[in-house]
VEXSE-375277 format. One record per residue (C-alpha): y, x, z. Coordinates in steps of 0.02 Angstrom, whole numbers, padded with zeros to 5 digits, always signed. Example, Ala and Ser with C-alpha at 12.3 -4.5 7.8 and 13.67 -1.06 7.14 Angstrom:
-00225+00615+00390 -00053+00684+00357 
This chain:
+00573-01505+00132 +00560-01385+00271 +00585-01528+00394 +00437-01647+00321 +00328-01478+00350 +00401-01470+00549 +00364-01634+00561 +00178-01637+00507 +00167-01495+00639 +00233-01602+00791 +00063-01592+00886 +00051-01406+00850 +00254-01377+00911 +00219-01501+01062 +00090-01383+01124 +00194-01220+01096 +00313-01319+01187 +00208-01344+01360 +00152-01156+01325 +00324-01084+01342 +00400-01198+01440 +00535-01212+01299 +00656-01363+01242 +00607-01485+01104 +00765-01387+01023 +00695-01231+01023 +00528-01287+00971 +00602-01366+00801 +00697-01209+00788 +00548-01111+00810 +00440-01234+00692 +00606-01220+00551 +00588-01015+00556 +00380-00999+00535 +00405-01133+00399 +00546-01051+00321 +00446-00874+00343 +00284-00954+00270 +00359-01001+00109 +00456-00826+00099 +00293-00762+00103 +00208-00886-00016 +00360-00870-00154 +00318-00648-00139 +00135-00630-00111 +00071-00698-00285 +00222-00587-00370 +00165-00422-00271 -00009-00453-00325 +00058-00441-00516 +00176-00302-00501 +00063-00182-00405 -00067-00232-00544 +00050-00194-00684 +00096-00018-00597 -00082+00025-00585 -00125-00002-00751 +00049+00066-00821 +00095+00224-00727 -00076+00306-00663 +00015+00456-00597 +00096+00327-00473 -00072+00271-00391 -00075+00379-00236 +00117+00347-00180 +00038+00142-00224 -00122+00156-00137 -00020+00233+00021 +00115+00074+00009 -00028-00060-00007 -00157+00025+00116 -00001+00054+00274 +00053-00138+00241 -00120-00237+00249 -00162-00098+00398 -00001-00149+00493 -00040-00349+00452 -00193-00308+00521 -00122-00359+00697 -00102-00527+00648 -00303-00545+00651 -00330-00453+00786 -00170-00497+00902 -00241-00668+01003 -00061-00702+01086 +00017-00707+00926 -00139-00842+00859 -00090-00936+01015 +00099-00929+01002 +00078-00970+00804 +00068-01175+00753 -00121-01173+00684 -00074-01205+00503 +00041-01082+00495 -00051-00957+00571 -00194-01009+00443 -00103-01003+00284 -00017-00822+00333 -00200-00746+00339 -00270-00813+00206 -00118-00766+00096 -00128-00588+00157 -00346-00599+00147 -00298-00617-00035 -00195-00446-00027 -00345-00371+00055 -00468-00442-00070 -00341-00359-00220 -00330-00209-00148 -00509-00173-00134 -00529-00208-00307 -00373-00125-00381 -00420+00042-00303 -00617+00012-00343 -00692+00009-00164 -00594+00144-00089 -00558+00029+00047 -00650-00125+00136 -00492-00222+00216 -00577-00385+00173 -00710-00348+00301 -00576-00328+00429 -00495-00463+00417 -00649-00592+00392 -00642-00616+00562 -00489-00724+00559 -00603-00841+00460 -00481-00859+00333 -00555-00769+00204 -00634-00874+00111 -00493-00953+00084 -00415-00787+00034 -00573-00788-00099 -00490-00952-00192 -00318-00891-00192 -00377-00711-00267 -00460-00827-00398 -00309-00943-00425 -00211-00778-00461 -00343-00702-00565 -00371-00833-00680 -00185-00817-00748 -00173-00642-00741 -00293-00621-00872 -00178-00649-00996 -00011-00646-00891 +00157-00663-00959 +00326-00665-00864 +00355-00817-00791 +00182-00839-00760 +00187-00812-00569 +00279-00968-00547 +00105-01062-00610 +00038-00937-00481 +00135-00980-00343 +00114-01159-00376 -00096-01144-00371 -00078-01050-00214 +00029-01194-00135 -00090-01325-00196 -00245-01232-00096 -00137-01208+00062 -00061-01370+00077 +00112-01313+00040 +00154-01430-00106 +00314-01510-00117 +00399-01411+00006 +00489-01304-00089 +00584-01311-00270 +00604-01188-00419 +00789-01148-00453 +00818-01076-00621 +00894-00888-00594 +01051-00853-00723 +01073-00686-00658 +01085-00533-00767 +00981-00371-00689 +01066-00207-00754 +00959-00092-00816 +00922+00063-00722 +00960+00236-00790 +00812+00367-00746 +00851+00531-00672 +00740+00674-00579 +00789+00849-00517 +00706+01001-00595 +00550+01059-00528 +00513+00903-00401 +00382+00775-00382 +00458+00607-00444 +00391+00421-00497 +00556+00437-00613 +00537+00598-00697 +00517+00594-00881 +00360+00679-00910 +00265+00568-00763 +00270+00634-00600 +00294+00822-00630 +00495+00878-00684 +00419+01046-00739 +00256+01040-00781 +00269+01191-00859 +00276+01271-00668 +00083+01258-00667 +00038+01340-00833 +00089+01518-00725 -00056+01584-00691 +00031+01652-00520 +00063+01470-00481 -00113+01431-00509 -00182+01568-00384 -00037+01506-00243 -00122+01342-00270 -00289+01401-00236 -00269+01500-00094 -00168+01373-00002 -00324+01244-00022 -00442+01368+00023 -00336+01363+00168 -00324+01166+00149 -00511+01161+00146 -00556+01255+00301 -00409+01144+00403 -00525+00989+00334 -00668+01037+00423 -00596+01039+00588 -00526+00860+00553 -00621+00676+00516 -00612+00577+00359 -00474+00455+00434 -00369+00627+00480 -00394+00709+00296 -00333+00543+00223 -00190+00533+00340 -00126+00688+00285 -00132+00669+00092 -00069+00491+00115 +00078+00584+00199 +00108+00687+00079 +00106+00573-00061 +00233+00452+00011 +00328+00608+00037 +00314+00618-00147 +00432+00458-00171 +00572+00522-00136 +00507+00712-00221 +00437+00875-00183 +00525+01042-00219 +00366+01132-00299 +00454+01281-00358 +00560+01339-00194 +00463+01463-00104 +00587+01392+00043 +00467+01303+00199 +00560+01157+00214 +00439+01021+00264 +00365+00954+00405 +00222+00845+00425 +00205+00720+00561 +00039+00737+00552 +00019+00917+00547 +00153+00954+00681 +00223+01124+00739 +00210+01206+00532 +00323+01198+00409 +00270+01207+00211 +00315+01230+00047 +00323+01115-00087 +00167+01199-00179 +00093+01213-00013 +00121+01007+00020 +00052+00979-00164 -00106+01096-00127 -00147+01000+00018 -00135+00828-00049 -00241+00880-00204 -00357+00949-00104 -00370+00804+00029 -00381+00675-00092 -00530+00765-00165 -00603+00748-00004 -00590+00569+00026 -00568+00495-00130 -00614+00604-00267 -00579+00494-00423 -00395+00488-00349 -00292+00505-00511 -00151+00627-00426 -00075+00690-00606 -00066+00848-00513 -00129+00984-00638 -00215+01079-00501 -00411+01042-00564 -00450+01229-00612 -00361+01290-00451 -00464+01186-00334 -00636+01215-00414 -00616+01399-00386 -00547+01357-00189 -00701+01266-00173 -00804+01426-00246 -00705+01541-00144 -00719+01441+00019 -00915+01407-00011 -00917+01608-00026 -00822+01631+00150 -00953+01490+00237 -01077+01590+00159 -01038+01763+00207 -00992+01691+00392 -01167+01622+00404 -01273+01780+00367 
């Protein structure tokens, strides 16, 4: 199957060939990989789509560690819009199919996280994206009322638009997933805790924990103001995939770094205050399950009172 889709791209390998002065073997080596890499991509990228909307709708308190996944992978595919030598090195249909596959992804993500970000408009300039549009609709018309299983429908509808039918075959899986047993340490951030995020959520009902809070994002607030949007976003989006792996909250102990904030070291509290507050900078409606509301309204009040006192 792989070899009828080589084949149909003879003309497109023949002029890859004279390009880079390379052997008809290595060409139909070349053409067997990208084939092999495309269909990789177009058995995944339907499933992804359903997973990361099932975790969105499920597990709320998982959205920021999501929305930093999603928004570092379509920024990092980026380069395949805006990188010309790989367009040239890339057999046109290919190259074609790849972008409008990951247009779709763009087109998702946009939605999923309500217009917090515009990737679609970056990568309409690989022209693709209208072809993105009809995959995005293929998948959302069985979604609506998605069952498992139903991504192999998916898959197939996606091939059908790109061109990609018959070159691949469903193989019935027989094996048995175990499954996995939950744990979390005490007092740490993590997607596996039992309670949501928090381990000990009970850390935040101390009213000493509460003032900590604030004063580190009055702090958080006035290092904002010295930075742009993109900078404020980079640093909660650090934070929060630091958050994957968890966040000591209750050690007093600086031991993080930030690669993004270099040269300081914080606490876990400190690392939480920050990414509360910087999300309510860029994205406001951010759903961080952080209970940290109260402590960041009175920052705000507190740091409005310092601006104000500093310009009399």
């Amino acid at each position: 199957m792989v070899e009828q889709k080589v084949r149909g791209m003879a003309r497109d390998l023949r002029r890859l060939l004279n390009r880079m002065g390379a052997s008809a073997d290595v060409a139909a080596d070349y053409g067997r990989m990208v084939v092999q890499g495309l269909l990789n991509q177009l058995y995944n990228a339907p499933s992804e789509l359903v997973i990361h909307s099932r975790l969105h709708g499920r597990y709320p308190w998982l959205r920021d560690h999501q929305f930093v996944w999603m928004h570092g992978e379509l920024r990092e595919y980026l380069h395949t819009v805006t990188d010309r030598k790989l367009r040239e090195t890339s057999p046109q249909p290919i190259w074609e199919a790849n972008v409008a596959m990951i247009s779709a992804a763009a087109l998702f993500m946009d939605d999923l996280f309500s217009g917090a970000t515009a990737f679609a408009a970056e990568y309409a300039p690989g022209g693709m994206l209208e072809t993105g549009r009809r995959l995005y609709a293929l998948y959302q018309a069985q979604a609506a009322d998605y069952t498992p299983g139903d991504e192999v429908g998916i898959v197939n509808a996606w091939a059908e638009e790109l061109g990609l039918t018959g070159q691949y075959k469903w193989v019935e899986d027989t094996e048995k997933i175990p499954t996995p047993t939950p744990a979390a340490g005490r007092g740490r951030t993590s997607p596996m805790g039992d309670e949501g995020r928090l381990t000990n959520p009970k850390f935040f009902e101390d009213p000493m924990a509460q003032m900590a809070a604030t004063m580190y994002m009055v702090d958080a607030l006035e290092r904002f103001e010295q930075m742009t949007h993109e900078e404020v976003m980079q640093v909660a989006a650090e934070i929060a995939f630091l958050g994957i792996t968890g966040i000591n909250y209750t050690s007093k102990e600086r031991q993080y770094t930030l690669r993004f904030l270099p040269d300081e070291s914080f606490t876990g509290l400190q690392l939480l205050s920050l990414q509360y507050a910087g999300f309510q900078q860029v994205w406001p409606d951010m759903e961080t399950g952080i209970p940290l509301e109260e402590a960041y309204k009175s920052a705000v009040a507190m740091h409005e009172m310092k601006r104000g006192k500093q310009d009399s």
